[in-house]
TORMI-465072 format. One record per residue (C-alpha): y negated, z, x negated. Coordinates in steps of 0.1 Angstrom, whole numbers, plus 5000, padded with zeros to 4 digits. Each point is the difference from the previous one (the first is absolute). Layout:
BEGIN
YZX
...
END
This chain:
BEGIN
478674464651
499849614999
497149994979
501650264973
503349774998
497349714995
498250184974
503750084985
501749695000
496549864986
500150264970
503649904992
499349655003
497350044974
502150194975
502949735007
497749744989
498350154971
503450124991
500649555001
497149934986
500150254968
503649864997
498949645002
497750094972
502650184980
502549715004
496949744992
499450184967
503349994992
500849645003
500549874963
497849764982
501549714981
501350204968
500250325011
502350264988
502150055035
502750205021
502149975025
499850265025
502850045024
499350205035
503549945018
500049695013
496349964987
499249854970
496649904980
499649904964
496850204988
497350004971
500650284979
497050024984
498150015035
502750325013
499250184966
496349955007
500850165037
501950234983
497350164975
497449955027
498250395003
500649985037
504149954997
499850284968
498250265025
502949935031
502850074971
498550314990
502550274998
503149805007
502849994975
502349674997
503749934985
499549784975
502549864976
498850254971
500150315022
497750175030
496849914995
496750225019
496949835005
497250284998
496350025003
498050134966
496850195004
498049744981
498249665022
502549755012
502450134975
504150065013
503050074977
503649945002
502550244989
503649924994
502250314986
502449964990
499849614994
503049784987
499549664980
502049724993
499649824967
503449764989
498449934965
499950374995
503750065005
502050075035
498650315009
497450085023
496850164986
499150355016
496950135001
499150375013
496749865017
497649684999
496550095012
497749625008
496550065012
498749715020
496349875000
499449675017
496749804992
497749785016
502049674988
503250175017
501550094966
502050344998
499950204963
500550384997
501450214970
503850115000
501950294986
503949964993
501550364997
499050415015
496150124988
498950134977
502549764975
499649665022
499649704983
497049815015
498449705001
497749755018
501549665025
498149715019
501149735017
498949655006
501349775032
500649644992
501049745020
503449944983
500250394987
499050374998
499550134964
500150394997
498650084965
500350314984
498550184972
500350324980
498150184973
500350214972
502750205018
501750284986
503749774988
501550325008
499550025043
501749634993
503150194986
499550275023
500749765034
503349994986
500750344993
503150055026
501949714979
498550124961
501750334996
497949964962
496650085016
500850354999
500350044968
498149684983
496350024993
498249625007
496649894990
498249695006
497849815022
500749785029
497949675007
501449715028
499549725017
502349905022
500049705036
502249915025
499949735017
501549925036
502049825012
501649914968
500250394990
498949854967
499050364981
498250004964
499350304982
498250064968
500150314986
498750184966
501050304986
498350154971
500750234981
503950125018
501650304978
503450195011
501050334987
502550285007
503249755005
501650134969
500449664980
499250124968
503450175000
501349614994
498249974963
503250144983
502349895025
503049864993
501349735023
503150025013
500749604994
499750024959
497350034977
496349935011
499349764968
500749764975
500149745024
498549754974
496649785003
501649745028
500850165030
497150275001
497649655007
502649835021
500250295024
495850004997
499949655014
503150025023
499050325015
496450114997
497849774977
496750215005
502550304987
497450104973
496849965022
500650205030
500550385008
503449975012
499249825030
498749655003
497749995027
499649594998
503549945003
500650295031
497149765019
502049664994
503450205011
498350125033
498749615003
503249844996
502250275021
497349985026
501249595001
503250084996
500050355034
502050194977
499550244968
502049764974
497550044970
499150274982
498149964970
501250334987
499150024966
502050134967
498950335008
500549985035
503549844991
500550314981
499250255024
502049845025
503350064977
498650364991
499150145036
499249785027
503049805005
500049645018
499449975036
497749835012
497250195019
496050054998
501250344991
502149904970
497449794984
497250315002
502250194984
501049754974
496349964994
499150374997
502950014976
499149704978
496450104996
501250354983
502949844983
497449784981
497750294990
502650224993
502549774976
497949724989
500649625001
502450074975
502450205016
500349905031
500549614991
503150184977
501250215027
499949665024
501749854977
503150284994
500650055034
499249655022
503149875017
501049704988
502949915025
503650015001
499650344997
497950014969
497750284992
497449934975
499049704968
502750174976
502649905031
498849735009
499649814964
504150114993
501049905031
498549685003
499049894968
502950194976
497150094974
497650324999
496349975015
498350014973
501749644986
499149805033
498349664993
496949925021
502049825027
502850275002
497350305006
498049715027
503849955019
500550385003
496350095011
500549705027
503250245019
497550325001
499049865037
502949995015
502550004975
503649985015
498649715026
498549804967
503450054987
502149855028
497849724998
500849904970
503750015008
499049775026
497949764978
501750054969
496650034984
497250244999
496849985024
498349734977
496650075021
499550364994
501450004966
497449724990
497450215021
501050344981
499749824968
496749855003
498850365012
500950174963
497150124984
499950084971
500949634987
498749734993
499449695024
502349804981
502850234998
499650085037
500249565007
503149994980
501950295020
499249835033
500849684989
503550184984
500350145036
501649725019
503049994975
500550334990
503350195014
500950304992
503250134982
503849965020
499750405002
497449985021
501149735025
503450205002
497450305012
498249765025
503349915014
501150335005
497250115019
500049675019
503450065007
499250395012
496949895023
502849735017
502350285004
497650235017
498749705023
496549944982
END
């Protein structure tokens, strides 16, 4: 009997010690170097600053993705299952439904029916894999690697000559249009994200986008319900152009440029405060979308805008902009806006009467109040509008900006400003 407790005690002993020793190792490996990206990991009263890099190199080790075969994990974005794939040393990770956070996309949370990873580590301890975003056969997929730096990880992702439509189609709970619409175009992207600054980039392409079956053409003979959609003379057609949309007569109702540098600066700024919504976009959010500000909204907007463009021409839909933009205090529309500002019809405005006006499309009653404040107009974007006006000549366009600093408008005007000042005080803003 002695000699089995011996022979027991000695076994346990051994596993006690190898148990030390593997975790001496672990903690060894985890020790930072000079520069490394690190993290404090709190155990109770037990605490230890680690190397990240080194964990996610434990982490993607095939040993440690064989032990977490068929385990699922509550993650931030939803229940996650870690699953073995009949292919060599391949796993995938399956999250459905999964929920994303993005501020500079708006407030609320991105669902997605199902994200689908596969996982295929290599002999340098890098992980890459494809991924699918949204239920087979429609998924929208893709390829991802990764690559562990001292000071980072960087997640890159890529996708190619996709169908635009399964990009829609991820949506389709929040884009009651996709039932009716027909979309056509191809997908291309390139997109990182880099830890742990959550710095993300994307650069996508879309060729060839075409909407159909929204029902815009009904809009050609339209008539607005703010006044006429014309005569608004030669001025204020270009100052909204520059204000507003300066690539107006380039695009396809969306400007894909100007949606990138919106994602960069409200990715800065943790919150969805630019838009880049073009004229057209403008348009439809008057016509059908409304305001708020979502991920949902702004696909929608789009899908609008590209069909509004086909459908009506430039033409049109810069007229119909321009009869039915609020202007503030109340004002719907140029013809409004020119009487009650500017006591003259739109089609007599001098060059730095149609640049004022185009300034207030932004934000209009908040432009206003502030020039009750300052008793003069926002000399910076006026001079900026100006120098945007094409087409006119460089000289003409150096004279307005110089004018710009001691223009004011008429007493009518101020009067307005104050009013709405006065309201917004009233009402606590």
């Amino acid at each position: 009997m002695n000699k089995w407790v011996k022979i027991f005690c000695g076994l346990v002993l051994g596993v006690l010690l190898s148990a030390a020793l593997v975790v001496a190792v672990v903690l060894r490996s985890l020790t930072p170097a000079p520069g490394d990206w690190t993290h404090t990991v709190q155990l109770g009263p037990w605490s230890r600053e680690i190397s990240v890099p080194a964990a996610l190199q434990i982490a993607s080790h095939p040993i440690t993705l064989r032990l977490l075969e068929g385990r699922s994990f509550n993650t931030p974005y939803g229940a996650v299952q870690w699953q073995a794939v009949n292919a060599p040393n391949t796993w995938r990770a399956v999250c459905a439904p999964c929920t994303l956070r993005l501020g500079e996309l708006g407030h609320e949370p991105i669902r997605l029916s199902r994200i689908e990873v596969t996982v295929v580590p290599d002999m340098a301890m890098k992980l890459q894999g494809t991924f699918a975003l949204g239920d087979a056969p429609q998924a929208l997929q893709g390829r991802w690697a990764s690559r562990i730096e001292r000071q980072q990880l960087v997640l890159s992702f890529s996708v190619v000559d996709e169908p635009v439509q399964r990009a829609f189609a991820l949506f389709r709970d929040d884009l009651p249009e996709l039932e009716r619409s027909r979309i056509e175009g191809r997908l291309n992207l390139k997109a990182q994200w880099r830890l742990p600054s959550h710095e993300f980039t994307i650069k996508p392409r879309l060729d060839g986008l075409f909407v159909s079956g929204l029902g815009t053409e009904a809009l050609l003979h339209a008539q607005p319900a703010c006044g006429e959609a014309g005569d608004f003379g030669s001025w204020l057609p270009r100052a909204v152009i520059a204000a507003e949309d300066q690539r107006f007569h380039e695009h396809a109702g969306f400007d894909l440029a100007e949606i990138m540098s919106a994602w960069s600066s409200n990715q800065r700024l943790g919150d969805a405060l630019h838009g880049a919504s073009t004229l057209s976009q403008q348009l439809a959010k008057l016509l059908y979308t409304g305001d708020n500000r979502s991920h949902a909204r702004k696909l929608r907007e789009l899908l609008y805008a590209v069909e509004l463009d086909r459908t009506l021409g430039k033409a049109r839909v810069l007229n119909l902009y321009l009869a039915m933009a609020p202007w503030g205090d109340g004002r719907c529309g140029a013809h409004a806006a020119a009487r009650h500002y500017l006591n003259k019809p739109v089609s007599e405005l001098s060059p730095m009467e149609a640049v004022w006006l185009a300034t207030l499309l932004h934000n209009p009653d908040r432009e206003l109040a502030q020039l009750a404040r300052d008793g003069q107009v926002n000399v910076e974007r006026v001079a900026w509008v100006a120098d945007q006006l094409r087409p006119v000549a460089r000289r003409e366009r150096d004279a307005l900006v110089r004018a710009a600093a001691r223009w004011s408008p008429p007493r009518q005007a101020l009067n307005a400003a104050m009013g709405v000042a006065a309201s917004q005080a009233a009402a606590g803003r």
